[in-house]
N, C-alpha and C positions, 0 to 999 in steps of 0.2 A: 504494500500500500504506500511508501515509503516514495516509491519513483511516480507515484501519483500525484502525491501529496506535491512535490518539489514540482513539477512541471507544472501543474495548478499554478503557484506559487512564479516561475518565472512568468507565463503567461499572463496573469496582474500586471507583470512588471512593464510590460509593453503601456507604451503610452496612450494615454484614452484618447487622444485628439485623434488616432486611427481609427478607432473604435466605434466613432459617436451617429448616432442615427441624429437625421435636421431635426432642425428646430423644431418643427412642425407638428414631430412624432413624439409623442411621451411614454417613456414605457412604463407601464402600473404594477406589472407583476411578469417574474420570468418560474418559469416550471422545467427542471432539467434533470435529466435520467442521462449519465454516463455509465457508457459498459465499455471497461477496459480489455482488450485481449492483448496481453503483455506479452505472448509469443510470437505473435502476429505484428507488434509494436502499433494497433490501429485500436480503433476505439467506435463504437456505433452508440446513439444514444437515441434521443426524443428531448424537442426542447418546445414548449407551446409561452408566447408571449402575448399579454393584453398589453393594449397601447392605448392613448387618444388619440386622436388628430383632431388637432386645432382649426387645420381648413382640410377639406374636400380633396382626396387624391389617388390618383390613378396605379399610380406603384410605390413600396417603398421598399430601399434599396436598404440589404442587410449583407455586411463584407464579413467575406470568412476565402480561409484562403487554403487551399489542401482539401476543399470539402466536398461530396459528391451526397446530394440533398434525394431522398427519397420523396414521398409523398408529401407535398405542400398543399398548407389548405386554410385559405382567410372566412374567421367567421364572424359578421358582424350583426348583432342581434338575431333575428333567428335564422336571417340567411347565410348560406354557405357556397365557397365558389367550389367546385368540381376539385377532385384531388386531381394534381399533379405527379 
């Protein structure tokens, strides 16, 4: 758990100004399930995030880098867009 912990831990350390979703978007709560396979050195999880938006918009762009996304899917009040 040890080599978890520490890459967690550098990860932080990157600077948020990379990090940061616009202005526009506020994130309210994040929900995240990591599943480590340390032989594989890869990792698969589930991560679901509420947000606001302040105005009205068409996409919002979430940077991740090394990452290959399965099933995407925005749900705002009782509508839902089609998985991805």
């Amino acid at each position: 758990m040890k080599p978890l912990l520490i890459a967690l831990l550098v990860l932080t350390a990157v600077p948020a100004y990379a990090q940061r979703l616009p202005d526009t978007v506020i994130p309210a709560h994040y929900d995240l399930t990591v599943e480590p396979d340390l032989a594989k050195a890869t990792f698969s999880g589930r991560e679901a995030i509420d947000v606001t938006l302040k105005t009205p918009s068409k996409a919002i762009v979430l940077n991740a880098a090394e990452i290959t996304f399965g099933d995407v899917q925005i749900v705002a009040g009782a509508r839902r867009s089609p998985r991805r």
